[in-house]
C-alpha beads as a LAMMPS data file, in Angstrom:
LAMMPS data file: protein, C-alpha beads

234 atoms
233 bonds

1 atom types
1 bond types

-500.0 500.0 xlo xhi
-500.0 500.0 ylo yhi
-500.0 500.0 zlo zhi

Masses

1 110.0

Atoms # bond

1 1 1 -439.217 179.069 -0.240
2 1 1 -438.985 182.390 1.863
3 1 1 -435.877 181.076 3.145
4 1 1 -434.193 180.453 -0.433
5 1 1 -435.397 184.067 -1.845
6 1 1 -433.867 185.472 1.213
7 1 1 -430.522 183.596 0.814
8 1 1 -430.339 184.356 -3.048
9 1 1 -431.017 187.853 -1.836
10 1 1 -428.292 187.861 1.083
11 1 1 -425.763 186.552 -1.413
12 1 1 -426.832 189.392 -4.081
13 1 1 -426.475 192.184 -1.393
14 1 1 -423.045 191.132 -0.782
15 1 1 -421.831 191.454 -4.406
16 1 1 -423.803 195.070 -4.857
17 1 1 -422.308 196.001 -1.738
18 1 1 -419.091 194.827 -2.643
19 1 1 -418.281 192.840 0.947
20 1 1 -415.101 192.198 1.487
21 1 1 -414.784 188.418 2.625
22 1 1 -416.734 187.642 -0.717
23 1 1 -414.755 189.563 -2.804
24 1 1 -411.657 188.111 -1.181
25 1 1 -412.840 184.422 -2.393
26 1 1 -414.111 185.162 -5.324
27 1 1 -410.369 186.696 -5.956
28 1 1 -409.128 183.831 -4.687
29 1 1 -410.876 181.261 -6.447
30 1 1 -410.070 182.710 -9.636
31 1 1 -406.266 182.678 -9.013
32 1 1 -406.254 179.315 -7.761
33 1 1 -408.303 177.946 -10.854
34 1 1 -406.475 180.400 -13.496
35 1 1 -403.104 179.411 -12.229
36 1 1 -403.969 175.999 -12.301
37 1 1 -405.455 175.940 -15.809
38 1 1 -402.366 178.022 -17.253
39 1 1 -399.726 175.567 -15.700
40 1 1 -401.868 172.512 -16.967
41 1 1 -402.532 173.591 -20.446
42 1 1 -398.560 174.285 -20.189
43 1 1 -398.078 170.673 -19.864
44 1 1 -400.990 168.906 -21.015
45 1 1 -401.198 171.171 -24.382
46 1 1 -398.116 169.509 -25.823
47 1 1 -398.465 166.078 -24.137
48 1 1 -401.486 165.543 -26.158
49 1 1 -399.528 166.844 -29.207
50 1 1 -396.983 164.566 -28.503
51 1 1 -399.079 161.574 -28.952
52 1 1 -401.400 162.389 -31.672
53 1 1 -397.895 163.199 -33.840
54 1 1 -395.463 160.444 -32.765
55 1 1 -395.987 156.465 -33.054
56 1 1 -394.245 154.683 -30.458
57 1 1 -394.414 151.320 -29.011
58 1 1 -397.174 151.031 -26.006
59 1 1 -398.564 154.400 -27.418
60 1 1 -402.284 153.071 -27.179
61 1 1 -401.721 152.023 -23.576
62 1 1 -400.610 155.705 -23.077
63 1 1 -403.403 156.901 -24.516
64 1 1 -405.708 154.859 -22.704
65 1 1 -404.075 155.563 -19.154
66 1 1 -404.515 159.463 -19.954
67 1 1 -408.161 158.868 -20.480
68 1 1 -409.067 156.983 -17.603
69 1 1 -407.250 159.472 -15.668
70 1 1 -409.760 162.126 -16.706
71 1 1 -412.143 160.445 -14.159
72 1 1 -409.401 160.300 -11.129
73 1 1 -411.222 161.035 -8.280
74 1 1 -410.347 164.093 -6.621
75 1 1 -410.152 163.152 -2.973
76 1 1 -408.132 160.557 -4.140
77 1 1 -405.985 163.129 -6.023
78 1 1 -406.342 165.890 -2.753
79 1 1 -405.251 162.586 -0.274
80 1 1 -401.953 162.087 -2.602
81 1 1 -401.209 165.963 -2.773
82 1 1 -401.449 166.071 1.747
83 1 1 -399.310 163.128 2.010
84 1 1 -396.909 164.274 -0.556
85 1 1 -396.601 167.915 1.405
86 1 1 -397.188 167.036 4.791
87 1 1 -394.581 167.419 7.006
88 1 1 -393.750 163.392 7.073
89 1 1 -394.294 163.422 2.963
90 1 1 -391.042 163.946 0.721
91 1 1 -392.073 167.989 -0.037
92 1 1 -392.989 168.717 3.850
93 1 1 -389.977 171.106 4.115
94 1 1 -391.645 173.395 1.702
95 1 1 -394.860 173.609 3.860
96 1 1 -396.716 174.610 1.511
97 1 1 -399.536 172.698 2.663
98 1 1 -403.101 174.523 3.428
99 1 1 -401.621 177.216 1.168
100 1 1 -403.279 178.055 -2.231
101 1 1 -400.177 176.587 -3.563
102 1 1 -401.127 173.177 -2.539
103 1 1 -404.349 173.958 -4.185
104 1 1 -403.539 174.698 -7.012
105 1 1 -400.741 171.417 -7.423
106 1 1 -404.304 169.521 -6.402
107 1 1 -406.091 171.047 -9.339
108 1 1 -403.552 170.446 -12.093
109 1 1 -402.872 166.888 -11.614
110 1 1 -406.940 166.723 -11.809
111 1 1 -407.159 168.392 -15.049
112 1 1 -403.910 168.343 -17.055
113 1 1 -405.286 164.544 -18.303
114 1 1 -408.403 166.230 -19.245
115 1 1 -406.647 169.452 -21.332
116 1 1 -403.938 166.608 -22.845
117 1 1 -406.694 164.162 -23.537
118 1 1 -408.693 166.625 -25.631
119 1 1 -406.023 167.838 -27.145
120 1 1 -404.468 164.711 -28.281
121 1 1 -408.256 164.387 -30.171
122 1 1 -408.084 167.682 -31.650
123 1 1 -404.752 167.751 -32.785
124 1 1 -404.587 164.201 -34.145
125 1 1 -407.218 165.253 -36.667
126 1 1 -405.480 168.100 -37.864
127 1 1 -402.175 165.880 -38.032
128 1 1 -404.319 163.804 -40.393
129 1 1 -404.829 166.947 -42.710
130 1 1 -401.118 167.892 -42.655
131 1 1 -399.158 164.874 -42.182
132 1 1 -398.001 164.924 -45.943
133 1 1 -397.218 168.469 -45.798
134 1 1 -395.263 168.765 -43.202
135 1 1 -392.956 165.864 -43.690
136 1 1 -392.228 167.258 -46.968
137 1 1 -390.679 170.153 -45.430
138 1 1 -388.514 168.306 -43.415
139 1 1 -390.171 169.509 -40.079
140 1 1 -388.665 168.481 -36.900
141 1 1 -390.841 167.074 -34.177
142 1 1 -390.914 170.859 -32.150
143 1 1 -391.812 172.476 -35.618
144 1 1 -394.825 170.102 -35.809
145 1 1 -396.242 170.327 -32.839
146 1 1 -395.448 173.819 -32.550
147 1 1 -397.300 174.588 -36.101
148 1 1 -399.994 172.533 -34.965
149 1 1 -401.150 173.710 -31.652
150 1 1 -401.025 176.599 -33.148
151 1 1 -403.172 176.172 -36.083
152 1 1 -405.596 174.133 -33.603
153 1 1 -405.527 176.820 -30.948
154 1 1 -409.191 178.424 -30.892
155 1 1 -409.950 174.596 -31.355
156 1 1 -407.705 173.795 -28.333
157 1 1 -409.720 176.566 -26.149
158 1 1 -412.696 173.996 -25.580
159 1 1 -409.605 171.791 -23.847
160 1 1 -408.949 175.003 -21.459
161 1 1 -412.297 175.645 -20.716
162 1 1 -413.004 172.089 -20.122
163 1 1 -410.526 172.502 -17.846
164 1 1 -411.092 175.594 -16.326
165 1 1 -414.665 174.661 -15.572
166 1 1 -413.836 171.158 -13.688
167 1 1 -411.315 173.333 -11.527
168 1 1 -413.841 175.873 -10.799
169 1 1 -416.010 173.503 -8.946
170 1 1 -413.864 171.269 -7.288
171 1 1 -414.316 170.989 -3.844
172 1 1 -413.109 167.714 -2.472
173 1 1 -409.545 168.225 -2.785
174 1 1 -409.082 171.326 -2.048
175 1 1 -410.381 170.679 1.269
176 1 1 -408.060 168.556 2.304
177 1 1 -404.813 170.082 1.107
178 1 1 -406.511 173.893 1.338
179 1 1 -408.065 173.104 4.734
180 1 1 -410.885 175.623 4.273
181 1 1 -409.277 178.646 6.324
182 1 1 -410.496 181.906 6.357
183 1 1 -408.484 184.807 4.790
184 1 1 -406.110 182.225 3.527
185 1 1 -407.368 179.254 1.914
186 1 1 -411.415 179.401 1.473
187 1 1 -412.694 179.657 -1.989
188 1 1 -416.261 179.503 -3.174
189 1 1 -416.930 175.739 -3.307
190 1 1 -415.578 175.333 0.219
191 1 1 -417.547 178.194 1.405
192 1 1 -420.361 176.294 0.375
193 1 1 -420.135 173.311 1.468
194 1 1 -418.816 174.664 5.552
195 1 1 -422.629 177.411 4.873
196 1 1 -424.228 173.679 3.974
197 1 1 -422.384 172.179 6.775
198 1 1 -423.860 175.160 9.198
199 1 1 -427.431 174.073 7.801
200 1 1 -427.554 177.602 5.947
201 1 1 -428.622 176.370 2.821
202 1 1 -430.164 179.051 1.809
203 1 1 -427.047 181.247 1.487
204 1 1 -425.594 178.208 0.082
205 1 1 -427.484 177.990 -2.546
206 1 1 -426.791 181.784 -2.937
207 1 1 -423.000 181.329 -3.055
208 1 1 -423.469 178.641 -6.040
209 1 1 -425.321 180.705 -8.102
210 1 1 -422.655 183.123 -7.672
211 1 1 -419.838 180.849 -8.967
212 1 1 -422.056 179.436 -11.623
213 1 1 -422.210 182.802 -12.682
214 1 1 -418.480 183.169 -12.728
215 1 1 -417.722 180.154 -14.587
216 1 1 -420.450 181.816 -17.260
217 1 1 -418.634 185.218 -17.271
218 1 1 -415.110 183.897 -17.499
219 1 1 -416.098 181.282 -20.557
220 1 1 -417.966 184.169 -22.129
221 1 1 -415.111 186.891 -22.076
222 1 1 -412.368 184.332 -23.136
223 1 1 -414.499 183.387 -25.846
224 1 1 -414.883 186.994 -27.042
225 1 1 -411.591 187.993 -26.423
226 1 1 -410.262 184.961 -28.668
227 1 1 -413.155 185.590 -30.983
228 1 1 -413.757 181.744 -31.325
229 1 1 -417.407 182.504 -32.579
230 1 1 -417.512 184.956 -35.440
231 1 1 -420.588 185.884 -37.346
232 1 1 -420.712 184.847 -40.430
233 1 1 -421.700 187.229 -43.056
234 1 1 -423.507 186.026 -46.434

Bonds

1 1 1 2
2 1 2 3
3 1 3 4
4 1 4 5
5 1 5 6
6 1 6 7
7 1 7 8
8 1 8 9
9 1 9 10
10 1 10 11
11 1 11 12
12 1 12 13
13 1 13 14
14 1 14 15
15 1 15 16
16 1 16 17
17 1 17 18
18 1 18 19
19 1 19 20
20 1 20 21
21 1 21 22
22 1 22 23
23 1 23 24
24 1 24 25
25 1 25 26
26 1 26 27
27 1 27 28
28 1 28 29
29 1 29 30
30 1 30 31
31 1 31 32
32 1 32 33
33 1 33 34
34 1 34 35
35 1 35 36
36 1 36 37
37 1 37 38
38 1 38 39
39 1 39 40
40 1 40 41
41 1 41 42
42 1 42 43
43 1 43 44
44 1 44 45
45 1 45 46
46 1 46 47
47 1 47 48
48 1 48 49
49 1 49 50
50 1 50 51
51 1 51 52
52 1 52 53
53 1 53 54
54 1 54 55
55 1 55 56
56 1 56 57
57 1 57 58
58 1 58 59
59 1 59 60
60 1 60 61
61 1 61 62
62 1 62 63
63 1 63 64
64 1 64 65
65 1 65 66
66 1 66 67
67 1 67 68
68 1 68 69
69 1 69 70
70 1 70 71
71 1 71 72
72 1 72 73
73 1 73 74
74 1 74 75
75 1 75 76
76 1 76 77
77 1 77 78
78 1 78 79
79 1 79 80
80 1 80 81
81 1 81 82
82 1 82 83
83 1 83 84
84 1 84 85
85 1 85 86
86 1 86 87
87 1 87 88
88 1 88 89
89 1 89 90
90 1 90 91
91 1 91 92
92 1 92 93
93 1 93 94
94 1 94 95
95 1 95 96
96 1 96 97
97 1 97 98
98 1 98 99
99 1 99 100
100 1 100 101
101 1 101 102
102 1 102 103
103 1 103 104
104 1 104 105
105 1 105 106
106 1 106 107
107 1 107 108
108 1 108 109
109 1 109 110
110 1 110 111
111 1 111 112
112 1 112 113
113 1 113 114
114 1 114 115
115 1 115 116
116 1 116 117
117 1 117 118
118 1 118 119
119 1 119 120
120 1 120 121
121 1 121 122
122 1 122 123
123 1 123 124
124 1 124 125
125 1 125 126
126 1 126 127
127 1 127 128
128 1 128 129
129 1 129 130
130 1 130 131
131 1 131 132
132 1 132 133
133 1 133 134
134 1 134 135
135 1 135 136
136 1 136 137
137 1 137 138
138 1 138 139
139 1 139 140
140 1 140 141
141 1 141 142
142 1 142 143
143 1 143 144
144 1 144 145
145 1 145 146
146 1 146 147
147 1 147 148
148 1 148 149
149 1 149 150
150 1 150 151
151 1 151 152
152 1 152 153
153 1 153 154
154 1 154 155
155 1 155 156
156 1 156 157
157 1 157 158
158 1 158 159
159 1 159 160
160 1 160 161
161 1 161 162
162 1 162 163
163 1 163 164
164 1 164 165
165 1 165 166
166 1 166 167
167 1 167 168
168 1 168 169
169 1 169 170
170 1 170 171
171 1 171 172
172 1 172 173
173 1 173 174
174 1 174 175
175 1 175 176
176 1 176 177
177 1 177 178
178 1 178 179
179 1 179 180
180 1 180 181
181 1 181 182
182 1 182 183
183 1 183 184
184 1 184 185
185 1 185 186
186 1 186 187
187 1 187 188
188 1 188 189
189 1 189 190
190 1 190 191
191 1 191 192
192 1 192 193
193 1 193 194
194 1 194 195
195 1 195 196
196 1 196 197
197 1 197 198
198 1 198 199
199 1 199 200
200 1 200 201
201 1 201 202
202 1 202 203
203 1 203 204
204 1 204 205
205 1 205 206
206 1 206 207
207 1 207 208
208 1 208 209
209 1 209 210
210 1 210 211
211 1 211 212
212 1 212 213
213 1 213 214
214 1 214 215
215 1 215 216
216 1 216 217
217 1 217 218
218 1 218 219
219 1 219 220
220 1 220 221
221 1 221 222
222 1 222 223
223 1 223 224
224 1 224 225
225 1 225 226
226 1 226 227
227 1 227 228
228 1 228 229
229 1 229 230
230 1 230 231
231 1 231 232
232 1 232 233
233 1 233 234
């Protein structure tokens, strides 16, 4: 127990004291994730539009394949992304691999299902509400989904925190494509696992209450910024 109050304690004096190396994956993590979560809500925002407004045929398979993708296992995912970069794979020229780049392709193709899958829920009840409505303006397909995601958006924010919190802790992936190099590509969930992997579990332990903490901040100032939850006055 000593051991675990003195990690927790470590890991405390290095936020107070503002050290450097922490402060450089804690920065790091959060541009990884954040860039990852923009650039999937980009394209899984209006993919789950898409199929909660239009009726085509195979649509349920679609539907079906998106969801069981929200389970894709992510060394699965992070073993696709280092043979698709590495220098034999067809993107090797670009080396970006174990470059936050990499990283961050890892992390959207793990949670752009999850944003588009939630989505497509969310929006296909509000397409429910306003299907006769906007047909009878003539709407085109953009308008809809357009006028939609917007009028869904604070709805839509559980999809990008959904997402933002399942990139947050992912660790298996960016292993492999991210390597785990210092000052380059180590982020909080790898420094955790190579402190585990050095039997300092105490530290560990320290480190992970520091990005749970994170993931609480960030949820909590996007939720106030966006004002999803207002008081309600009587």
């Amino acid at each position: 127990m000593n051991e675990i109050t003195q990690g927790f304690w470590d890991a405390w004096a290095l936020i107070l004291f503002f050290d450097p190396d922490l402060y450089e994956i804690i920065f790091l993590s959060l541009r990884v994730t954040v860039t990852a979560v923009v650039i999937a809500s980009l394209i899984g925002l209006p993919i789950g539009a898409l199929l909660a407004v239009n009726r085509f045929r195979h649509r349920r398979f679609v539907i079906a394949l998106l969801n069981a993708l929200m389970g894709l296992p992510p060394v699965v995912v992070g073993l696709f992304v280092y043979m698709l970069l590495s220098r034999a794979g067809p993107l090797g020229g670009f080396g970006l691999l174990f470059s936050p780049s990499a990283m961050i392709i890892a992390q959207v193709i793990i949670i752009t299902p999850l944003i588009a899958s939630i989505s497509h829920q969310t929006v296909r009840d509000l397409w429910a509400n306003y299907h006769d409505l906007l047909i009878s303006l003539n709407t085109t397909r953009a308008q809809r989904i357009s006028a939609l995601l917007w009028d869904s958006r604070r709805a839509l924010l559980t999809a990008t925190l959904a997402g933002f919190g399942r990139a947050i802790g992912e660790v298996g992936a960016i292993i492999i494509v991210g390597g785990n190099i210092d000052h380059a590509t180590r982020v909080l969930t790898t420094a955790i696992a190579l402190e585990t992997g050095k039997g300092n579990f105490a530290f560990a332990m320290g480190l992970g209450m520091v990005l749970i903490m994170l993931a609480i901040i960030v949820n909590l100032l996007i939720h106030n910024l966006t004002k999803t939850e207002q008081a309600s006055t009587w």
